[in-house]
N, C-alpha and C positions, 0 to 999 in steps of 0.2 A: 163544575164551575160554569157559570152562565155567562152566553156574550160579552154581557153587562159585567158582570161582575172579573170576567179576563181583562176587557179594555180599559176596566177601572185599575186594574192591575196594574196595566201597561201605561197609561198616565202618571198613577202615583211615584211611579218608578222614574217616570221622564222627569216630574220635579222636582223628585228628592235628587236626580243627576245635576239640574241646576240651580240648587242651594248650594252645592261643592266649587260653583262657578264664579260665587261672586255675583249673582244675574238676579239675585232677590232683593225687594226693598222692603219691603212689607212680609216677608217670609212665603209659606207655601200658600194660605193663600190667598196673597195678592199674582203670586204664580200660578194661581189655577183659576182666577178670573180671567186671565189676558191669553191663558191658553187655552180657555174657551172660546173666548170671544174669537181667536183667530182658526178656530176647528171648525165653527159653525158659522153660517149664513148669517149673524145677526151683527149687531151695531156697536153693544156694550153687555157686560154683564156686571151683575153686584151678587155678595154672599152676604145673607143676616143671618144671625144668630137670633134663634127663637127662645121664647117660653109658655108655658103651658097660659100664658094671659096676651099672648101677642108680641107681636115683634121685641127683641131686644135691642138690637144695635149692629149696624153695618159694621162687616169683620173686612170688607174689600171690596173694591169697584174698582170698575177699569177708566169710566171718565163721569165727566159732571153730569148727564142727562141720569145715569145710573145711580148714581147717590140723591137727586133729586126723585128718584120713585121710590126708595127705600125712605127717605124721609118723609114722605107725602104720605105712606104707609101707616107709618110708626105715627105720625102727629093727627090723621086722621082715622086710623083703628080700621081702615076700611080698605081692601084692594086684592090683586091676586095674590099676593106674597101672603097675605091672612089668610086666604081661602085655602089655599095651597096647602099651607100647614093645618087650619081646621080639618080639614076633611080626607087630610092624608094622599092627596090624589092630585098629580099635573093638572093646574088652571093652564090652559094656551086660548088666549087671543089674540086671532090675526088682527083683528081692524078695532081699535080704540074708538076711533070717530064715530063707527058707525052704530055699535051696539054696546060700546060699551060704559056711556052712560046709565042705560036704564040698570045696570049691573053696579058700579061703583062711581057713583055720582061725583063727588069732589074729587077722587084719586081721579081721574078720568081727566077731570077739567086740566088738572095741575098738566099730568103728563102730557096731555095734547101742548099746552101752553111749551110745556120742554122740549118738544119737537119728537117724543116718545108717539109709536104708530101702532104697536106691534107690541105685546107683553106676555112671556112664556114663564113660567111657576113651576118647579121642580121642590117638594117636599125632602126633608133632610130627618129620616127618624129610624131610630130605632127600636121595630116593639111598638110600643104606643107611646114613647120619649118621643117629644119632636124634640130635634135640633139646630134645626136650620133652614132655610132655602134658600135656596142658589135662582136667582131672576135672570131671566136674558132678555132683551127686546133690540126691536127696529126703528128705524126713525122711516120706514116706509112698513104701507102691509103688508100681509103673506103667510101662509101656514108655513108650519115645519116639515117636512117629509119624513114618511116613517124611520127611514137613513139616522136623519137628523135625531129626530126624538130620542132614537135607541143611544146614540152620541152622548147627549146632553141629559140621557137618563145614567152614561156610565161615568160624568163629570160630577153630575150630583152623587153620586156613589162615593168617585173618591171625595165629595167634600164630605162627606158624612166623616170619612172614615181620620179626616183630616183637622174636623172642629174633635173627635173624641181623641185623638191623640195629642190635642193643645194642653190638655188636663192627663193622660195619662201618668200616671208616676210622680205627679207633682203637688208639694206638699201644700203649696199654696197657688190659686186660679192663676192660670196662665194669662200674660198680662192684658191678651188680646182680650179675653174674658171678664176679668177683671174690667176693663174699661167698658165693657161692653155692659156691665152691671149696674157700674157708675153711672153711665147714661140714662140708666131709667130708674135708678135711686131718688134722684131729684125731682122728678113725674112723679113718683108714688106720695116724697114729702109732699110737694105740691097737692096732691089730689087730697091728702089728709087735711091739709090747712085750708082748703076750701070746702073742705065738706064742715068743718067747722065753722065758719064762714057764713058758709050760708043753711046750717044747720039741715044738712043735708045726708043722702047716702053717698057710699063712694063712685059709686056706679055714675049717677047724676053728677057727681063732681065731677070726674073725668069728661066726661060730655062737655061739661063747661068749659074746661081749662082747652079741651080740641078746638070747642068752637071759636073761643078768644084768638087762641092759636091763628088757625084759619081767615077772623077777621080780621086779625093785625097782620097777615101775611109773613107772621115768621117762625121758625122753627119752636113746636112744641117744647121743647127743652131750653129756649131761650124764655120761654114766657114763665116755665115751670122754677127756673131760678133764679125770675123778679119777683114770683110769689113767695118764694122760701127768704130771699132776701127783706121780702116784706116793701118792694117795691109798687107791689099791685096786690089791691084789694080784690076783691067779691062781696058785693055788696046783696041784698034780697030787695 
């Protein structure tokens, strides 16, 4: 057994002690966003749930600036949380401001805007499955110390171990999942009804619906269920 894989041990084991407590709202984890956040040097943490097309849906955050970079994510297609899981491999940047626009231009803008400084990426997969990633950032800059990384690489472990046991044994998606599907059910009708629309590919479509997104200033999924309600067109 490795470091990593003992102190994921040893986590899993401290949350499943405080689900017995009463001390969950959210289940294990919204317990294992807040016991990161208080393990490690950072600000806030959030868990998404992935799919082999990009983000699915925030499974838990610890406060608002962390659920605004998971949605800045999901409605822009573009950030570490995507990279993260593209590439199988820890995105960490310490300094937003400084370079990381030229990296991810509209995520970048947003999170500066949320007082987001600092953004760390932790990949959730199993095999060549992704499943998740687990984000942590700062509202100032700084790297993580090797200490730290091995930390918050044995958090990401138990959330892996902790999105596959939401489905283990169960005959129907587990409801955090379930909703987490739901969420980008609505984006997919959407992307189909504009690509009809504008007599387009889907790919192009989606581009669209982000961009509206982005120019209305409101949640992708907000925009994605005036289009399905047939509230908003797309016009050529």
């Amino acid at each position: 057994m490795t470091m990593v894989t003992a102190r994921s041990a040893q986590i899993l084991s401290g949350l499943t002690r405080a689900t017995f407590t009463g001390a969950q709202a959210g289940g294990l984890p919204s317990l294992l966003v807040e016991a990161c956040a208080a393990a490690l040097p950072v600000t806030g943490v959030g868990l998404v749930w992935m799919t082999n097309t990009g983000p699915g849906s925030m499974l838990a955050a610890t406060d608002g600036p962390a659920r605004v970079l998971e949605e800045l994510q999901f409605t822009l297609g573009e950030g570490p949380c995507v990279e993260s899981s593209t590439t199988g491999r820890p995105v960490l940047h310490p300094d937003l401001e400084r370079t990381g626009a030229a990296r991810w231009p509209g995520f970048t803008a947003g999170a500066l805007e949320a007082g987001v400084r600092a953004v760390f990426a932790f990949p959730l997969q199993v095999g060549g499955i992704r499943v998740g990633v687990l984000d942590l950032y700062r509202d100032q800059t700084g790297v993580l110390g090797d200490a730290e990384v091995t930390e918050a690489l044995a958090f990401a472990d138990a959330a892996t171990t902790i999105l596959l046991h939401l489905q283990a044994d169960a005959e129907e998606l587990h409801p955090l999942l379930a909703e987490a599907i739901g969420y980008r059910t609505v984006v997919h009708q959407a992307t189909g009804m504009i690509a009809a629309q504008l007599d387009a590919g889907l790919a192009e479509a989606l581009v669209m619906l982000r961009a509206r997104s982005y120019a209305l200033e409101r949640p992708v999924t907000d925009v994605a269920v005036d289009v399905v309600a047939r509230r908003l067109r797309f016009h050529q």
